[in-house]
N, C-alpha and C positions, 0 to 999 in steps of 0.2 A: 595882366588882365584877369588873369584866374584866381587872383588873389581878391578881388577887387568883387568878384561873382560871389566869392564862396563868402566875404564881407557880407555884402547884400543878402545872401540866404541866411548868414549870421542875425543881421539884426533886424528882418523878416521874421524868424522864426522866434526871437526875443521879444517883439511884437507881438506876434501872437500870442505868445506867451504869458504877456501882462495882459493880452487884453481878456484871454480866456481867466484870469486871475482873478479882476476886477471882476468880471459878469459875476463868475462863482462866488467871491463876497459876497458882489449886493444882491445875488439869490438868497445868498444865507442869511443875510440882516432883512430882507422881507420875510423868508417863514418864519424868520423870529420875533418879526412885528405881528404877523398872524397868530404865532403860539400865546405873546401876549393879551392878542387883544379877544382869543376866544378866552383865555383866563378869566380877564377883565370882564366877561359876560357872563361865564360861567359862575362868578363871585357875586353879580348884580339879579342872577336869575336866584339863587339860595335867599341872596338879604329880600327879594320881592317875597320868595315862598315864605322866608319866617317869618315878617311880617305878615303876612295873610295868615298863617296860623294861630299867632298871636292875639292876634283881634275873636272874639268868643260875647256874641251877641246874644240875648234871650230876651224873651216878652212873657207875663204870665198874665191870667186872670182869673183870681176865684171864686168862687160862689157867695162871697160876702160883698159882693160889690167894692173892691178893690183892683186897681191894677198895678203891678210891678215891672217895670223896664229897666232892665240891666244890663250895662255894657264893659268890658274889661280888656281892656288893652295890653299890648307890653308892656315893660318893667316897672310891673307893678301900680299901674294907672288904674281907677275902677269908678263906672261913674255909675250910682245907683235913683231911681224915684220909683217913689210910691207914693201913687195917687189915691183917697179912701171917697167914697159915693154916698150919701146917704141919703137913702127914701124916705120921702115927704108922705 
């Protein structure tokens, strides 16, 4: 009968043992879906910021009765007008 006890505390304690195993895995594969998915944001927060830099708007208008609107975007896009006024 004591052999049969110390069995059962055997595969009790082997039991706990897988099960504390598994938990600590799938803790570890969650912070590690966390670490990626603050990346993943951290990478989408840069690409928003340079494109916002990237875009470079201006307006002018001079004393000759002209206006010029200029707009220039990333790589290398640039869209320009000028409109001329002349007094009657």
């Amino acid at each position: 009968m004591d052999v049969s006890i110390a069995e059962a505390e055997f595969k009790l304690k082997r039991g706990v043992a897988l099960v504390d195993a598994a938990t600590s895995g799938y803790i570890k594969v969650k912070e590690l879906q966390i670490e990626g998915t603050k990346g993943i944001m951290n990478v989408e927060a840069q690409l928003a910021s340079a494109a916002l830099s990237a875009v470079n708007a201006s307006a002018s208008i001079d004393t000759r009765t002209s206006a010029t609107e200029s707009h220039r975007y990333g790589h290398d896009e640039q869209i320009s007008e000028t409109h001329r006024y002349e007094h009657e």
